[in-house]
C-alpha positions as CSV (number, residue, x, y, z in Angstrom):
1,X,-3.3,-7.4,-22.3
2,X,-5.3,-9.0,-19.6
3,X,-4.2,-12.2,-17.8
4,X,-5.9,-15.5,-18.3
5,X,-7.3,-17.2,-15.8
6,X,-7.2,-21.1,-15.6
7,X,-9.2,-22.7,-12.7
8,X,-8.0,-26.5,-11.5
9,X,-10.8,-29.1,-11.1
10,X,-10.7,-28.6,-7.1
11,X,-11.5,-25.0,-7.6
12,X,-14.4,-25.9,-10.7
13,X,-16.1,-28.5,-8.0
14,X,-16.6,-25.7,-5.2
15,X,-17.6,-23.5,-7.5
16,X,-20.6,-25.6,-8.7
17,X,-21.9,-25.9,-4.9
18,X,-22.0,-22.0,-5.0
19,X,-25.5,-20.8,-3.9
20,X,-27.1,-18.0,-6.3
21,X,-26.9,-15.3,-4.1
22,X,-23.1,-16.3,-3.6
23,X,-22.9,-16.7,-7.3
24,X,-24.4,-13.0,-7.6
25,X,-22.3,-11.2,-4.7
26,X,-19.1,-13.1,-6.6
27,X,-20.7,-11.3,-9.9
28,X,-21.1,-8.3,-8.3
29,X,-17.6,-7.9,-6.6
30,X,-16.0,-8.4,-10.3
31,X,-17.8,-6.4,-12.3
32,X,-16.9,-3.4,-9.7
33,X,-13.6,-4.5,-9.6
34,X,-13.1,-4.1,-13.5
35,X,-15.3,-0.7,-13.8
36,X,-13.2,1.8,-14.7
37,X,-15.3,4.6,-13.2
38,X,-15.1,3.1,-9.5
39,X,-13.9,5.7,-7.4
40,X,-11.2,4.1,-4.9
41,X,-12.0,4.3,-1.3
42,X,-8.4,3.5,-0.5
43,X,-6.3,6.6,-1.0
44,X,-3.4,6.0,-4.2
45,X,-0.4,4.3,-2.6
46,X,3.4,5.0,-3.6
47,X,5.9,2.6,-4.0
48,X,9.4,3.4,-2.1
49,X,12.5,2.5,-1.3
50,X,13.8,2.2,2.3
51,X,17.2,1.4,3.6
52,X,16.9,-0.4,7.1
53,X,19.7,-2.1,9.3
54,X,18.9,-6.1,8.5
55,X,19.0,-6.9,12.3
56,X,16.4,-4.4,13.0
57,X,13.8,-5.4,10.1
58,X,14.7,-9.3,11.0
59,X,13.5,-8.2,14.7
60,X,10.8,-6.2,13.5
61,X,9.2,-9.0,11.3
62,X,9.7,-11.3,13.9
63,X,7.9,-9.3,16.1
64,X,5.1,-8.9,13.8
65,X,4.8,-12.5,12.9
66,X,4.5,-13.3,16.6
67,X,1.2,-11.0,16.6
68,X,-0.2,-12.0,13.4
69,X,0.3,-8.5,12.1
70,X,2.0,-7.7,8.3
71,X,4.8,-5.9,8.8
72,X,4.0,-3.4,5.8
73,X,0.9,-2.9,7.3
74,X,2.7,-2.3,10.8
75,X,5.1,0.1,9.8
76,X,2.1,2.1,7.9
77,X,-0.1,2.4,11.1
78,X,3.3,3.8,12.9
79,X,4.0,6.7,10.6
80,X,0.0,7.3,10.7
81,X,0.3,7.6,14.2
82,X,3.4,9.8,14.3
83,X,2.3,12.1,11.8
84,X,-0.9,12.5,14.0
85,X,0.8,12.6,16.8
């Protein structure tokens, strides 16, 4: 079942001062979002489950919200890095 999508009057106002070629690149980006053919160009992610010490994921966060970094994203680009290492 696919969700329904309900757009507020705000959103329904900026919408209308959409140019066409906005209007088209919007288009464009959906209908390759819902082709079932697309080929990802992200590689398949898997969910886990991780057991950290609350003080240092806390720190870690922290750390990460000072530099405007996502902490998922963070700890991602360090096991990349190790791995390659």
């Amino acid at each position: 079942m696919k969700p329904v999508q309900y757009f507020n009057d705000e959103y329904l106002q900026q919408s209308r001062k959409a140019s066409p070629e906005q209007v088209l690149a919007y288009l464009e980006q959906f209908r390759l979002m819902q082709d079932p053919t697309r080929k990802s160009s992200k590689p398949i992610s898997k969910l886990i489950s991780l057991k950290v010490p609350q003080d240092m994921l806390t720190a870690f966060r922290a750390k990460c919200d000072m530099r405007g970094e996502k902490y998922q994203t963070k700890i991602k680009e360090l096991m990349k890095q190790w791995i390659e290492s």
